[in-house]
C-alpha positions as CSV (number, residue, x, y, z in Angstrom):
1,X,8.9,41.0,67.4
2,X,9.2,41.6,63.2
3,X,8.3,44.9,63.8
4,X,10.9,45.7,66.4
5,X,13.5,44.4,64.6
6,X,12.1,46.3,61.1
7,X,12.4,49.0,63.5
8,X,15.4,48.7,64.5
9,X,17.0,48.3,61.5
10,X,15.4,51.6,60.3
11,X,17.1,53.6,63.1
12,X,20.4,51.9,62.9
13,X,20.6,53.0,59.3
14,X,19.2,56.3,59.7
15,X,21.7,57.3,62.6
16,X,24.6,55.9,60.0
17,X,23.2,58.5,57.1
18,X,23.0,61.1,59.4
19,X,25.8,64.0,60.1
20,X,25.5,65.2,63.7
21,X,28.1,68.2,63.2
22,X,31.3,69.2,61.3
23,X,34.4,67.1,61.4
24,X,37.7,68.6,61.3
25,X,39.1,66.0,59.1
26,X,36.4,66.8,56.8
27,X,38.3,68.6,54.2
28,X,35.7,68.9,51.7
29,X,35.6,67.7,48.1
30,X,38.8,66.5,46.9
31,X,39.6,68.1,43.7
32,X,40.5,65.0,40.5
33,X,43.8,64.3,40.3
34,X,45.4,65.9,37.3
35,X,47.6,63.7,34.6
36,X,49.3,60.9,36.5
37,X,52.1,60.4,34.1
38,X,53.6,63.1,32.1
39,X,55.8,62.2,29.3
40,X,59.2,64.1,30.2
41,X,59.4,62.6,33.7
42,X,57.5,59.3,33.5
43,X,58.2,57.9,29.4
44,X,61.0,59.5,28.3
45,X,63.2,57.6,30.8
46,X,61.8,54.2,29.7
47,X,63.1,55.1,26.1
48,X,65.8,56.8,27.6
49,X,67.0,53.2,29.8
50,X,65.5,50.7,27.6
51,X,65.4,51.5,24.0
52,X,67.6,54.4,22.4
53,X,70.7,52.1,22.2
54,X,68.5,50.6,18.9
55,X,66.5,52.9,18.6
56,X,68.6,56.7,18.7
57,X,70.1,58.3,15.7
58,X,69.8,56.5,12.6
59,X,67.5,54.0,14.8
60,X,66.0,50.9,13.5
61,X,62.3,50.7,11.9
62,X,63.4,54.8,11.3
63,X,62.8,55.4,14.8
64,X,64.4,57.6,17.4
65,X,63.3,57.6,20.8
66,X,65.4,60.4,22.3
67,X,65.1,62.9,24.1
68,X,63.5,65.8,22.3
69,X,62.8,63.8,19.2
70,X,60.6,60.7,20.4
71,X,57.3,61.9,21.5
72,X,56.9,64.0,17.6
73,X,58.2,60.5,16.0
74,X,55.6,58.1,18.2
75,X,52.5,60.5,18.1
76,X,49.8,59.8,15.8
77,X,53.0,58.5,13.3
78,X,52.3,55.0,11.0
79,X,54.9,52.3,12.2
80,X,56.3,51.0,9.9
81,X,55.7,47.4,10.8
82,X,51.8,47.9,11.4
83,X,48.8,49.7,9.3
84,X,48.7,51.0,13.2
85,X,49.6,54.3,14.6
86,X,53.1,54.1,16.8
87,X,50.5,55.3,19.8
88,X,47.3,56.5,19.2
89,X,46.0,58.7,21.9
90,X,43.5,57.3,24.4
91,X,43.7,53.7,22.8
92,X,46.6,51.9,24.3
93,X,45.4,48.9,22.7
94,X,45.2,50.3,18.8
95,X,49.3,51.8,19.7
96,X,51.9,49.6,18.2
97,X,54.2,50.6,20.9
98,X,52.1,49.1,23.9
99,X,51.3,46.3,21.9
100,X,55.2,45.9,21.1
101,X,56.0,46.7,24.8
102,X,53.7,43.9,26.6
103,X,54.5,41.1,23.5
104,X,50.9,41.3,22.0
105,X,51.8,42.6,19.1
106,X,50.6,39.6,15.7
107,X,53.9,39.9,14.3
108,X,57.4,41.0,14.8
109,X,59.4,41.1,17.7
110,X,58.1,42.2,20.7
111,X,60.4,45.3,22.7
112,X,62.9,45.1,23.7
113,X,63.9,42.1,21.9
114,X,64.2,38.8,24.5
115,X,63.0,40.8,27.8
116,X,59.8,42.8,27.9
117,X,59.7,45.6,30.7
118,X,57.8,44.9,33.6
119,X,54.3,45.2,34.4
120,X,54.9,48.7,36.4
121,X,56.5,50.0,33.6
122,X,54.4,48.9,30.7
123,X,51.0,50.2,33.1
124,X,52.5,53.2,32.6
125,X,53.1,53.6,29.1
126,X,49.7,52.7,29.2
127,X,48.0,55.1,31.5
128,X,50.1,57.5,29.7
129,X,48.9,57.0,26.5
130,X,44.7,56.7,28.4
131,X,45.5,60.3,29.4
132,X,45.6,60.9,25.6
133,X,49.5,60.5,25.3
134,X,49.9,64.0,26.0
135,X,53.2,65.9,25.4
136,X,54.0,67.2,29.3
């Protein structure tokens, strides 16, 4: 009886590994999705609704979050709150901005002051800057 059922087993699995002719849904390999997020369409309209009032010309902590000017001053640039970079690419959690953006930054206020985005948003920012905070 064991050995039935052992056998069993062995041609139920064998029948599930095995391809019996093509499917037409089969479309083949699916290619990896390119960038998710891309900076002028995704982020800029986060700074754009939520931060340039404070933070446009003349902004506070010297920064300026629009349009055309943010993504040069947030790059690889020193805050000036923080020995860390406003976003360092690839490392959401060594940028000043994500930290300032979901409250877990050590010190300061966290952005914007009183109301932090929500959780869509700030996943965002932060697959954006995983991506290697690229400039597209």
């Amino acid at each position: 009886m064991r050995r039935v059922l052992c056998l069993l087993v062995t041609v139920s699995a064998l029948a599930g590994c095995s391809d019996y002719g093509d499917d037409p849904a089969d479309t083949g390999p699916v290619d990896p999705p390119s960038e998710t997020v891309s900076f002028a369409t995704d982020v800029q309209p986060i700074f754009d609704n939520n931060c340039v009032g404070c933070h446009g010309d003349g902004g506070n902590a010297g920064l300026d979050l629009r349009s055309g000017l943010s993504y040069t001053n947030l790059v690889q640039n020193p805050s000036t709150e923080s020995a860390l970079a406003r976003v360092e690419p690839d490392l959401p959690m060594q940028s000043w901005l994500y930290l300032k953006l979901t409250g877990q930054q050590n010190f300061g206020t966290e952005m914007p002051p009183g109301s932090l985005l929500d959780a869509d948003t700030t996943d965002l920012v932060r697959t954006w800057i995983e991506e290697g905070a690229l400039d597209n």
